[in-house]
Backbone as a ProteinNet text record, in pm:
[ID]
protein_1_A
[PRIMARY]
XXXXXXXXXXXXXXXXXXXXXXXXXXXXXXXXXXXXXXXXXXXXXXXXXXXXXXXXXXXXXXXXXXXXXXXXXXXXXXXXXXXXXXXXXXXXXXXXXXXXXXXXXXXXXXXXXXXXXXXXXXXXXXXXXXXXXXXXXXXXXXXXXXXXXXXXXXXXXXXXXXXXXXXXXXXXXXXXXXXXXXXXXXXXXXXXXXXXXXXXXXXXXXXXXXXXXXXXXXXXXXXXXXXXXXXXXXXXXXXXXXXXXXXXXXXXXXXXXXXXXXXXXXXX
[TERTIARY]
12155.3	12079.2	12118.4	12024.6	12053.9	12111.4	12171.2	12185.5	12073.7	11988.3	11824.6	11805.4	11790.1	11791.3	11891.3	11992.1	12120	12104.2	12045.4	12055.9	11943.6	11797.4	11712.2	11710	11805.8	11837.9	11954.6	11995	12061.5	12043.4	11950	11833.3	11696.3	11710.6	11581.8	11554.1	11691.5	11698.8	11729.2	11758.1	11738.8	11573.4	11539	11366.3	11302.8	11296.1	11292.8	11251.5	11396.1	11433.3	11362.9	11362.8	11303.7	11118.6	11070.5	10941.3	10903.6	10974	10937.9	10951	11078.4	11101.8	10995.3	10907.9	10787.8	10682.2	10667.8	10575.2	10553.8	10652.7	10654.9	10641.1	10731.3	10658.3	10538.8	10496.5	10323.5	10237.6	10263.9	10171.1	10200	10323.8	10337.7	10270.7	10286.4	10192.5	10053.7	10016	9853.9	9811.9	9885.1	9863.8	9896.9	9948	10022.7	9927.1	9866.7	9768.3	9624.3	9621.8	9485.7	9475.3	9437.8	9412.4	9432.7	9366.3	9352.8	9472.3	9545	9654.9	9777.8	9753.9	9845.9	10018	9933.9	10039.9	10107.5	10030.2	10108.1	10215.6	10155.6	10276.9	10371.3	10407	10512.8	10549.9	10499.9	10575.3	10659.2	10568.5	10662.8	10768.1	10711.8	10824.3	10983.3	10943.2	11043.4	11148.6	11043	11130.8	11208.3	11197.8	11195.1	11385.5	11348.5	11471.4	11554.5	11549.6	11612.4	11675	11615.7	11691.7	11782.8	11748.4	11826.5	11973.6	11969.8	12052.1	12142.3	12081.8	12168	12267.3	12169.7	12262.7	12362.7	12334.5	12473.4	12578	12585	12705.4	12764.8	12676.2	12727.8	12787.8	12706.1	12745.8	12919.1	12884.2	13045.3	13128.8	13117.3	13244	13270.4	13205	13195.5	13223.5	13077.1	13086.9	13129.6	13120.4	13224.7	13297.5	13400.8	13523.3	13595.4	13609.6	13718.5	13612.7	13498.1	13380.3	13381	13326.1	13256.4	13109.9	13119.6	12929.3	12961.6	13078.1	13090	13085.9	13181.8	13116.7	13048.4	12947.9	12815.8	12755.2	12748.2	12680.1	12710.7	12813.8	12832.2	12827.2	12835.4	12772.8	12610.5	12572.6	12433.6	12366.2	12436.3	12456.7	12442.4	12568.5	12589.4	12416.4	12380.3	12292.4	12124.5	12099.9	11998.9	12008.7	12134.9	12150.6	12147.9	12196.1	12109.4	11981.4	11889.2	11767.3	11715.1	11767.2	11691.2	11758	11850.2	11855.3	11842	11742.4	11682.4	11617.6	11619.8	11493.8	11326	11247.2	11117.4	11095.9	11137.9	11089.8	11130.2	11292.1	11399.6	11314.4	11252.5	11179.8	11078	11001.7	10874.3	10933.7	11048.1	11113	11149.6	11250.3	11280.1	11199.6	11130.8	11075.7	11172.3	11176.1	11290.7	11394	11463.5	11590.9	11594.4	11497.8	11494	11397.9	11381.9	11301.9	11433.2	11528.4	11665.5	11733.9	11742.5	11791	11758.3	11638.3	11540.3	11618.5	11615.3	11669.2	11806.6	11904.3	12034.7	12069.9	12008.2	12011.7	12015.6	11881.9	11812.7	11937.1	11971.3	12050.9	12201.2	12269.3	12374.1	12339.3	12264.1	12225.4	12198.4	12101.7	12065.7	12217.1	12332.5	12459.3	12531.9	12513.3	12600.1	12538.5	12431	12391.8	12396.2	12450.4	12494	12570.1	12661.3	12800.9	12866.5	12767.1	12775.4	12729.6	12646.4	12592.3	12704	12750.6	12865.7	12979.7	13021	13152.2	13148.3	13030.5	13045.8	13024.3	12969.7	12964.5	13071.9	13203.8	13303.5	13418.7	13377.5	13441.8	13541.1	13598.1	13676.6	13658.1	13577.1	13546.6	13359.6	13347.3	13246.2	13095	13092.8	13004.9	12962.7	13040.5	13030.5	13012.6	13024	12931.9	12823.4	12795.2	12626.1	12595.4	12605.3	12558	12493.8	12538.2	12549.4	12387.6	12317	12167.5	12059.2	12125.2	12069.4	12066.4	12184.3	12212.6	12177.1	12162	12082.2	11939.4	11875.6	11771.4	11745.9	11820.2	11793.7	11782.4	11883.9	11881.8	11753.9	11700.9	11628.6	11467.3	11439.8	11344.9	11373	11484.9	11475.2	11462	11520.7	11492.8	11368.3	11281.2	11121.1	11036.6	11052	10977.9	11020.5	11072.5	11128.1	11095.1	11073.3	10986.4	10832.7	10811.4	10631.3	10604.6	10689.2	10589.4	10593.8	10690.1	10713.5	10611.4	10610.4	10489.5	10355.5	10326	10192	10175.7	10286.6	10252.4	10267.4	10298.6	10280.3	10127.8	10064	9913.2	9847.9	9907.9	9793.9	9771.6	9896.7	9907	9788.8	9787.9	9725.8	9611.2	9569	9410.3	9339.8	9406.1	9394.6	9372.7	9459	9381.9	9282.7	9280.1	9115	9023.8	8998	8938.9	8894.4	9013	8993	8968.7	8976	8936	8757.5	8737.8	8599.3	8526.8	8599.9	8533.3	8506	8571.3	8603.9	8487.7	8447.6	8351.4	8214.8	8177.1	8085.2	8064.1	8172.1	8140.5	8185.7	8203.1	8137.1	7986.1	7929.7	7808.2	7711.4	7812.1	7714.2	7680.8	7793.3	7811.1	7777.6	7765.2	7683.2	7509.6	7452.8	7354.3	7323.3	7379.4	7374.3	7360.2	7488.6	7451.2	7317.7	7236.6	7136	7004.7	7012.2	6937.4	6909.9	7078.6	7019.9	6981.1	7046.9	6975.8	6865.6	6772.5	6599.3	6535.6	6609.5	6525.8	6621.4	6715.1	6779	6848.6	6858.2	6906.3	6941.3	7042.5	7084.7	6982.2	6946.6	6913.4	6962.2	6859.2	6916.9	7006.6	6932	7027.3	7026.7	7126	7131.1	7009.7	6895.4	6821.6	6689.2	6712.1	6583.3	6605.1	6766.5	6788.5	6810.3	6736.7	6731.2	6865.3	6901.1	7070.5	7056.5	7080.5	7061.7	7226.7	7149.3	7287.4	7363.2	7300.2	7419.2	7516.9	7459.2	7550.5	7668.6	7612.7	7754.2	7860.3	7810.9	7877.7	8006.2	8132.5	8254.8	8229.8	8393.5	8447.4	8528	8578.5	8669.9	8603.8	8640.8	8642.4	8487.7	8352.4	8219.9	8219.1	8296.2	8296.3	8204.6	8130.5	8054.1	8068.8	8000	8033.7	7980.6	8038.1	7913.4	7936.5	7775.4	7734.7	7639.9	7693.5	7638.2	7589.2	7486.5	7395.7	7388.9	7374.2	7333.3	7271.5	7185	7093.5	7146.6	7233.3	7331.7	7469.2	7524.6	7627.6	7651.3	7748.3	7746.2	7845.7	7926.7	8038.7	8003.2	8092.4	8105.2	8214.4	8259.3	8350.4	8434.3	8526.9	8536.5	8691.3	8711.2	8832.3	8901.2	9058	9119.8	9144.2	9174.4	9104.7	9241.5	9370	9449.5	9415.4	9497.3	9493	9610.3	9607.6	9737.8	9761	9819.3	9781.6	9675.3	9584.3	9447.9	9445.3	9412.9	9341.3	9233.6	9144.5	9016.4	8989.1	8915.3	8897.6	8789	8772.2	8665.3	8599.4	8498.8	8483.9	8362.8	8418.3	8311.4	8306	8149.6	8136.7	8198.1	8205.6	8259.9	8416.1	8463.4	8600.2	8621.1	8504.3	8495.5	8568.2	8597.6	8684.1	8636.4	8751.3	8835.6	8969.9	8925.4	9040.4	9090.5	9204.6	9341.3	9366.9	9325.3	9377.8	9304.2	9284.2	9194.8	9205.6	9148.7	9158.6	9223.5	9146	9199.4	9353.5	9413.4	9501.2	9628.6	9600.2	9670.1	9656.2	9548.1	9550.6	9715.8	9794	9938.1	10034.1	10010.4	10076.2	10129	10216.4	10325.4	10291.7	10273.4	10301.4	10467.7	10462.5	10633	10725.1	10833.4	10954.7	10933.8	10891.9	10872.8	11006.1	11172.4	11239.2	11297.8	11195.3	11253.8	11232	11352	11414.6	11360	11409.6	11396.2	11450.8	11589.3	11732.9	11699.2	11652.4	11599.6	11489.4	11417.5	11298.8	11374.3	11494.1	11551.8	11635.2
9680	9599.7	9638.2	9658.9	9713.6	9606.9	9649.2	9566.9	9448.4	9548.2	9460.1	9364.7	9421.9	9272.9	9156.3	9177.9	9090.1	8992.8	9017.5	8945.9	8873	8969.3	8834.4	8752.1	8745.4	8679.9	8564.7	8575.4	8470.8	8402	8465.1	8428.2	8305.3	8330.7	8311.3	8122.2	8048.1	7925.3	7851.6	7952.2	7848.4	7893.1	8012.4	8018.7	7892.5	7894.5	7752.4	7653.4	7589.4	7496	7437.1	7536.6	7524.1	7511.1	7566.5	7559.8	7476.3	7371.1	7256.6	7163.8	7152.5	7093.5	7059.6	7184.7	7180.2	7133.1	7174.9	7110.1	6968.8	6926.8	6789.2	6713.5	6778.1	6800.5	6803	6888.2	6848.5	6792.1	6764.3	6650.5	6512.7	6521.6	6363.4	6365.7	6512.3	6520.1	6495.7	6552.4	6486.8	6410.5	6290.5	6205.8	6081.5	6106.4	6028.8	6042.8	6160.5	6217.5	6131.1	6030.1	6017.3	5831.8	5765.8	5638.1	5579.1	5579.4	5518.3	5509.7	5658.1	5690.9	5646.5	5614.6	5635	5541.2	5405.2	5267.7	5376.1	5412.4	5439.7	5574.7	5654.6	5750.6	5665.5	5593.2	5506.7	5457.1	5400.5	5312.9	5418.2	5500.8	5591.7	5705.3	5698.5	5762.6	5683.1	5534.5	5443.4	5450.2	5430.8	5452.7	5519.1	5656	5818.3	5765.4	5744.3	5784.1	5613.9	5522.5	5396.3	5453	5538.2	5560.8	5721.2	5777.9	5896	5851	5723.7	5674.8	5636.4	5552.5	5473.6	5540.8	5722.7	5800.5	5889	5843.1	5936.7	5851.4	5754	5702.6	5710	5700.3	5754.7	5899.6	6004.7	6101.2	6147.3	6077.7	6084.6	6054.7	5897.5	5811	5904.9	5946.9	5965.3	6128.4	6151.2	6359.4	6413.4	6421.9	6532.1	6362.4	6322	6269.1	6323.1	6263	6304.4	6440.7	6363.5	6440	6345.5	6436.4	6324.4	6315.9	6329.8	6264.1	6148.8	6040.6	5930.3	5872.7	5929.8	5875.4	5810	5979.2	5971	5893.4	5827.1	5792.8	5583.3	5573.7	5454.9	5442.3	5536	5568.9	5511.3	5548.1	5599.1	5484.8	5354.1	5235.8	5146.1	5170.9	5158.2	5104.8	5207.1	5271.8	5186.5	5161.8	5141.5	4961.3	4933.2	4782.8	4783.3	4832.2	4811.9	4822.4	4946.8	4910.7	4795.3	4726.9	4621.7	4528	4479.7	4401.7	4418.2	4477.4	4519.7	4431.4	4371.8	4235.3	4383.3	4316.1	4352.2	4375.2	4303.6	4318.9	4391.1	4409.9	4517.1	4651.7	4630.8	4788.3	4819	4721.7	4741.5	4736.2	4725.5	4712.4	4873.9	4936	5074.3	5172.7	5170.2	5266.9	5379.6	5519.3	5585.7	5570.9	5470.5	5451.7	5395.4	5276.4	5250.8	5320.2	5463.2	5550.4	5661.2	5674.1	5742.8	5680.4	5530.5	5455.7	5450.8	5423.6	5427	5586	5684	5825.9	5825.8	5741.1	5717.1	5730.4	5632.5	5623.1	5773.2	5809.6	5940.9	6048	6055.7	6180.5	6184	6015.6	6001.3	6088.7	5980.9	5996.5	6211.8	6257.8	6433.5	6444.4	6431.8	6435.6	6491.8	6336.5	6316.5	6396	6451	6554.2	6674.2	6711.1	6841.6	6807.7	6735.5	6754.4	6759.8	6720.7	6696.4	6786.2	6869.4	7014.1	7133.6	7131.2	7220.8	7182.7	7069.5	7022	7067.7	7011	7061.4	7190.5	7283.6	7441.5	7490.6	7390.7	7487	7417.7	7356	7286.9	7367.9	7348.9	7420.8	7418.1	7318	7271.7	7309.2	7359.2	7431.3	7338.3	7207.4	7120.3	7070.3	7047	6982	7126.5	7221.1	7331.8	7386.5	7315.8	7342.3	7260.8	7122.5	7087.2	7046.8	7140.2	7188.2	7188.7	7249.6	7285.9	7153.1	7061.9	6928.8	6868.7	6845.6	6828	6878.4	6988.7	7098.1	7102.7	7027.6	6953.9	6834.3	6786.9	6668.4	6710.8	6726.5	6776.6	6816.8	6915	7004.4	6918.5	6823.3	6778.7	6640.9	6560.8	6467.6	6554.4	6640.7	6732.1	6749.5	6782	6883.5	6728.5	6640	6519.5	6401.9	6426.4	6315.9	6448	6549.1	6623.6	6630.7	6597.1	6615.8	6461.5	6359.3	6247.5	6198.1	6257.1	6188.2	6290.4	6407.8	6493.3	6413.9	6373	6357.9	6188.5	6128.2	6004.4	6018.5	6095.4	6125.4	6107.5	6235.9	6275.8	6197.2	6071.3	5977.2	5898.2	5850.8	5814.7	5824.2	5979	5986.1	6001.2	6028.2	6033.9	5881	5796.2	5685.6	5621.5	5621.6	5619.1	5686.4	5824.8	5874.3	5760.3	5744.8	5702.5	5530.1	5479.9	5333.1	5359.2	5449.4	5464.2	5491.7	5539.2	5564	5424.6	5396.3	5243.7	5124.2	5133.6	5043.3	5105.9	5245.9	5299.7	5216.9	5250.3	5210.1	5067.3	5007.1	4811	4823.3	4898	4803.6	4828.1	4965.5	4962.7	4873.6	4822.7	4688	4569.7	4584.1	4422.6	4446.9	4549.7	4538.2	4536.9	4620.4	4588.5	4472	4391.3	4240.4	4138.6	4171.5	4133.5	4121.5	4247.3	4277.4	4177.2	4216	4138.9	4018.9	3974.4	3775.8	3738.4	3825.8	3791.9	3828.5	3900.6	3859.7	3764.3	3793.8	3678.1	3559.5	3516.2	3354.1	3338.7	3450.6	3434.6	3576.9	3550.2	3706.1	3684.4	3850.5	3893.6	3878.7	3834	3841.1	3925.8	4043.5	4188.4	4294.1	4383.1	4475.4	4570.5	4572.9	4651.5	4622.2	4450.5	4390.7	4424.9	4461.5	4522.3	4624.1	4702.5	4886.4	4953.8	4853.8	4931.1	5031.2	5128.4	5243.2	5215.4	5274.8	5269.7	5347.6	5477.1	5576.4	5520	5411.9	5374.1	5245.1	5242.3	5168.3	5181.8	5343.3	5382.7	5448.3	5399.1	5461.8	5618.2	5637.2	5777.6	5752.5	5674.5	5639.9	5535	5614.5	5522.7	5461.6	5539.3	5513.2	5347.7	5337.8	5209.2	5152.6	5026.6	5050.3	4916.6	4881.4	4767.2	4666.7	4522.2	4445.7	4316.3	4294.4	4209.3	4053.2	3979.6	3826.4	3746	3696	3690.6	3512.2	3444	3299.9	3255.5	3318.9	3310.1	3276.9	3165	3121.3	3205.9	3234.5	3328.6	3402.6	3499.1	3651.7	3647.6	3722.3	3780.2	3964.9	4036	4163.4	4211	4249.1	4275.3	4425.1	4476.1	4630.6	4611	4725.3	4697.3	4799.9	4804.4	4894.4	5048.2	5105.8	5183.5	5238.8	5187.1	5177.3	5053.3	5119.4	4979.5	4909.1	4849.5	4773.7	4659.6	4531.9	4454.2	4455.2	4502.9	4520.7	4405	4460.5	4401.6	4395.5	4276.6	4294.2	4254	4319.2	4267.5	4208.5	4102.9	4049.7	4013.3	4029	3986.6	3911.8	3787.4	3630.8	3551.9	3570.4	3511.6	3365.2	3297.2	3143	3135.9	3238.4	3243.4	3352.4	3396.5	3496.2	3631.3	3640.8	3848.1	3865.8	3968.9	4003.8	3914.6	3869.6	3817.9	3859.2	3881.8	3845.7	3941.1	4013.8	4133.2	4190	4247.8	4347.4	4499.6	4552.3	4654.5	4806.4	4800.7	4883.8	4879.4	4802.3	4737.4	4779.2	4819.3	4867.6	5005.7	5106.8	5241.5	5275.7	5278.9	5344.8	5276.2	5172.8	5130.7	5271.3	5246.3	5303.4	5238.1	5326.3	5245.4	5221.9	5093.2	5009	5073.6	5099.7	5097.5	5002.6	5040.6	4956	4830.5	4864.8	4810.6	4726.6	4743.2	4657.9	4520.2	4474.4	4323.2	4260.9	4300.4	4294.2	4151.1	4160.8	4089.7	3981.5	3938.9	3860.5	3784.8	3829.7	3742.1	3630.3	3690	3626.9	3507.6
23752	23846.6	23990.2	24040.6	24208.3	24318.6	24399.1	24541.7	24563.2	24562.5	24645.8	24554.8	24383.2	24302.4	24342.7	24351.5	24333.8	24441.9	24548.2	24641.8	24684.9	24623.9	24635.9	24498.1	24384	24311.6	24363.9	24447.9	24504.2	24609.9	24671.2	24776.6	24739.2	24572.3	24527.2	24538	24472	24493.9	24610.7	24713.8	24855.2	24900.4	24926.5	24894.2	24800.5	24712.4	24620.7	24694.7	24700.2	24745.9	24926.3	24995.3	25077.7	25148	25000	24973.3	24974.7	24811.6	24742.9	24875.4	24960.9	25059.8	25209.6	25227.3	25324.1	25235.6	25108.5	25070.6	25076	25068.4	25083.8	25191.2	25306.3	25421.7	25481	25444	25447.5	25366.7	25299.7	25213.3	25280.1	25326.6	25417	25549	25598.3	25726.4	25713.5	25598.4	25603.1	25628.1	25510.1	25516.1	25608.3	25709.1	25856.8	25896	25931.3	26036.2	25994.3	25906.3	25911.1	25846.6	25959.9	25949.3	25842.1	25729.2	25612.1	25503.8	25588.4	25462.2	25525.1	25619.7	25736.6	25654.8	25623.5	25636.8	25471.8	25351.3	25258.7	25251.6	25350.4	25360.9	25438.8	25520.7	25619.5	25508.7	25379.9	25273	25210.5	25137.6	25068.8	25129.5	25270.4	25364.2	25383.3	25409	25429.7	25288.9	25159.2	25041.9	25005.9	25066.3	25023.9	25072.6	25276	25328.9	25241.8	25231.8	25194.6	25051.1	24927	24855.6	24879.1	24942.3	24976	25064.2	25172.1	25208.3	25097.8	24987.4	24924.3	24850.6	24798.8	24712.9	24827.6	24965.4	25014.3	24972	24985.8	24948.6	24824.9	24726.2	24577	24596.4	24671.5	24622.9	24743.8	24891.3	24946.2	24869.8	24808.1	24717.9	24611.9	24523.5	24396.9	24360.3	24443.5	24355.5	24434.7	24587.8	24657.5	24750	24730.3	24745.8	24857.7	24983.6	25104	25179	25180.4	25288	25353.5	25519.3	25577.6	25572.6	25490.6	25419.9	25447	25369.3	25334.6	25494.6	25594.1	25708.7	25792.9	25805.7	25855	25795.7	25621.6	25597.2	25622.1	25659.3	25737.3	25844.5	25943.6	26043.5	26095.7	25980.1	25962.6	25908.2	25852.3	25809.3	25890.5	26003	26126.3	26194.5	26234.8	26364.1	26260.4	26116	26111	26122.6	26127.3	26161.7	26241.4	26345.2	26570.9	26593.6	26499.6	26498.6	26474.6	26318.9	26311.4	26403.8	26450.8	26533.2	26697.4	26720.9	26854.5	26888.6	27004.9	27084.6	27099.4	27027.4	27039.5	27167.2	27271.4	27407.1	27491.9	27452.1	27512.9	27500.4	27384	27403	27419.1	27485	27513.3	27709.7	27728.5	27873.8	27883.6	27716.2	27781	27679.5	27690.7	27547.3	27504.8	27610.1	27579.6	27535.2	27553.5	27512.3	27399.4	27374.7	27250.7	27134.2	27149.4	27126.5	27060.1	27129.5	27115.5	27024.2	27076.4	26962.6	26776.8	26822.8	26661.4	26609.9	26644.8	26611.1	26505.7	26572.7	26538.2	26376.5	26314.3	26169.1	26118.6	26144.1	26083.8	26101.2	26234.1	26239.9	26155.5	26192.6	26141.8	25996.4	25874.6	25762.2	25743.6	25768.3	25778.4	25774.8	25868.3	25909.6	25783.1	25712.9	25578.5	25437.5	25471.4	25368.4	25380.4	25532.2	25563	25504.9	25569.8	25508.6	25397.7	25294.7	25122.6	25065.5	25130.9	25093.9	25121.3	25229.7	25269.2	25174.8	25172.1	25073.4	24950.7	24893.1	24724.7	24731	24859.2	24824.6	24809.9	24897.8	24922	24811.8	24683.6	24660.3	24521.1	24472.6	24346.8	24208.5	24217.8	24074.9	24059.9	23969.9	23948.4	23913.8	23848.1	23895.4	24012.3	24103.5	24250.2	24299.3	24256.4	24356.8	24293.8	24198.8	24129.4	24211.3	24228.3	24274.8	24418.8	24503.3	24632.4	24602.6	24572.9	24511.2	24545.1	24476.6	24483.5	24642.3	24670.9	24819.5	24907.5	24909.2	24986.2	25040.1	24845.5	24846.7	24923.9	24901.1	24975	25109.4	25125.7	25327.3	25383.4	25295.6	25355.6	25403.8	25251.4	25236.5	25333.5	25360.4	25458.3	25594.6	25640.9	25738.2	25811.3	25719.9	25721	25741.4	25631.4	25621.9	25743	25831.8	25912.1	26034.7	26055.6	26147.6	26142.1	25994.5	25987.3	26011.9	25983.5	25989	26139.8	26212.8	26350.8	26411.2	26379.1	26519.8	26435.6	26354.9	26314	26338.6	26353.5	26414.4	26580.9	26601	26786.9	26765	26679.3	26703.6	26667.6	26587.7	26579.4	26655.6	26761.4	26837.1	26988.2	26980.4	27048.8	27050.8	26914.5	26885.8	26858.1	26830.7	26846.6	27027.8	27084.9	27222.4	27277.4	27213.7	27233.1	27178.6	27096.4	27002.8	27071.1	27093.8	27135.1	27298.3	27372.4	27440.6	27506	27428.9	27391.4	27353.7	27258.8	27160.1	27299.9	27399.3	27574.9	27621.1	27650.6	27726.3	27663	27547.3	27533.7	27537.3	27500	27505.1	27636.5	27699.8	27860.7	27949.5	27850.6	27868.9	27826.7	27676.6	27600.7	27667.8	27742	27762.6	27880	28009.9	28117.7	28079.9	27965.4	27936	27873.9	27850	27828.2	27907.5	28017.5	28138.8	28233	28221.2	28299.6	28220.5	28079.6	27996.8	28014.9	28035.9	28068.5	28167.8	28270.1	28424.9	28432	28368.8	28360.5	28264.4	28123.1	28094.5	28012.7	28076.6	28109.6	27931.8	27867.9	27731.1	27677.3	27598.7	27530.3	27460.2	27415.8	27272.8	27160.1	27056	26881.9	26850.4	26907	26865.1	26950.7	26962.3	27076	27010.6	26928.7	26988.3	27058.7	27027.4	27139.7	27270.1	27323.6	27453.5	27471.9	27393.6	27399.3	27344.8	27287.2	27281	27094.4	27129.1	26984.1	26925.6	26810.5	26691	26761.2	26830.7	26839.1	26972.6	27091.7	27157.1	27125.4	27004.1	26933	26825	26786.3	26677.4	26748	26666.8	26714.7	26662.7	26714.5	26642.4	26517.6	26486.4	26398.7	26255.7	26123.5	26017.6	26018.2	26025.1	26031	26110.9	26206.5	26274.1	26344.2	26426	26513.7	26595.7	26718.5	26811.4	26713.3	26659.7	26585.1	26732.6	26681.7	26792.2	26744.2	26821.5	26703.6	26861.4	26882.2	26912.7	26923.8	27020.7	27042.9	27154	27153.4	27327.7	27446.3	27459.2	27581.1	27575.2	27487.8	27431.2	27346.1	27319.9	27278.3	27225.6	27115	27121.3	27052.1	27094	27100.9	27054.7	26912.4	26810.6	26826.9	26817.9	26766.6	26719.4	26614.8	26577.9	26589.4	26582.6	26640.1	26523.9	26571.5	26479.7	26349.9	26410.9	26271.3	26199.7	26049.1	25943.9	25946.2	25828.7	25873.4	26005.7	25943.6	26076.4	26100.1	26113.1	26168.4	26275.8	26416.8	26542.1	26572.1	26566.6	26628.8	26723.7	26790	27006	26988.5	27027.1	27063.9	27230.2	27244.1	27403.1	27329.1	27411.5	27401.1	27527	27549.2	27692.7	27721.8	27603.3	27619.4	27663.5	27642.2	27643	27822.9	27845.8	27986.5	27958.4	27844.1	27864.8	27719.4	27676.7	27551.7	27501.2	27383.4	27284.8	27175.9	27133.1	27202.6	27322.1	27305.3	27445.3	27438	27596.7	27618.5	27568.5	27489.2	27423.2	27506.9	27657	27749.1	27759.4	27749.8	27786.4	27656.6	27588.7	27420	27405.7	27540.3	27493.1	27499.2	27555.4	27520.2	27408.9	27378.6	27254.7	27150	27124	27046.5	26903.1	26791.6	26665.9	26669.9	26646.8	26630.8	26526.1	26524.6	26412.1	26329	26185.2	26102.9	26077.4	26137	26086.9	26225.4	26363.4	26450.1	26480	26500.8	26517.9	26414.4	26269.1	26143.4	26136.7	26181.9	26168.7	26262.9	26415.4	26486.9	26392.7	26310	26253.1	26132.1	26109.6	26016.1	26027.5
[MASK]
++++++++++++++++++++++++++++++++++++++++++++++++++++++++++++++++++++++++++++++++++++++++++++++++++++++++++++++++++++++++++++++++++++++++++++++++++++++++++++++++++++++++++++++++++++++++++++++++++++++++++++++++++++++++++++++++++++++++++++++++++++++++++++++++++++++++++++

């Protein structure tokens, strides 16, 4: 057997390993990236890292013994209990910082699977350095998957303020053409197309959505919803009330989707 075999034969299971690892990777990116799927990859993302946490500690205590896996991985213990006990408001005061903060867990934790990957490689006993393989695994795939779901929740982020941004443009054309409507003839319309208003100036971009509009001759209300799931927000603007309720939709384009695990510990 030649050189060249030998070595992409030992090459072959971190190739492997690193495959299976993006793959996974991107299958979580997909699915971040797109409204509908959005909340169940965050579930099974949350699961993924909550039991991978739980087995660093089995595997510091237990299979590689006098690492600092075990550490990091209290460390890392550490840092996801400051998340949850973060004041909601503190971070809507520093975003960055509590943006750095949220980070903490993650890195500690990656930390302790380097370090459990390196240990059992270098270890003496010939199980705990098979199993370097596994660990490795792990690393690689919390690694890749905690890079794909954060750039693809940036981008939803921001395609979402496209999006609700747009959804504002047109309901303020609605509702100025509504405006104009009653000031000639002393009553809204049944329906926005007794006031010239077309499907296509109320159809969103998002999730076949569109402005819905309900109709009471002296008053109006003017519906749209935000265009993630989950929680679901709906804006309403109702002349009885004079704006948008609960909030003005303009007013939410920079919203941040939240840390699923902040001021967890405050609600409690």
């Amino acid at each position: 057997m030649g050189e060249n075999v030998k070595c992409f034969i030992k090459g072959l299971p971190v190739c492997l390993i690193f495959a299976g690892a993006a793959a996974v990777a991107a299958v979580l990116y997909r699915a971040a990236t797109d409204y509908t799927t959005y909340y169940t990859a965050l579930k099974i993302y949350s699961v993924g890292w909550f039991a991978a946490c739980i087995l660093s500690f089995y595997c510091g205590l237990l299979v590689v013994p006098r690492s600092l896996a075990i550490v990091f991985s209290f460390a890392g213990l550490v840092g996801f209990a400051l998340v949850c006990a973060l004041d909601p408001a503190f971070a809507n005061e520093h975003p960055l910082l509590c943006r750095a903060i949220e980070t903490i867990p993650a890195w500690f934790f990656l930390f302790a699977w380097a370090a459990a990957a390196v240990s059992a490689c270098r270890s003496d006993v010939k199980k705990i350095r098979i199993s370097s393989w596994l660990w490795l695994a792990v690393f690689l795939t919390l690694l890749l998957s905690w890079g794909a779901f954060h750039l693809a929740q940036f981008g939803l982020t921001k395609q979402r303020a496209i999006h609700l941004a747009d959804a504002c443009v047109k309901a303020r054309k609605v509702i100025d053409t509504l405006a104009a409507w009653q000031a000639e003839h002393a009553a809204y319309p049944d329906t926005l197309a007794e006031a010239g208003i077309t499907d296509d100036q109320t159809a969103l971009l998002y999730r076949n959505k569109r402005l819905n509009y309900f109709g009471r001759q002296s008053t109006y209300i003017l519906t749209l919803e935000d265009p993630m799931l989950g929680d679901q927000t709906l804006y309403a603007y109702d002349t009885t009330e004079g704006g948008w309720s609960p909030d003005d939709p303009q007013s939410t384009l920079n919203h941040r989707l939240p840390h699923m695990f902040l001021g967890f510990l405050r609600q409690r």
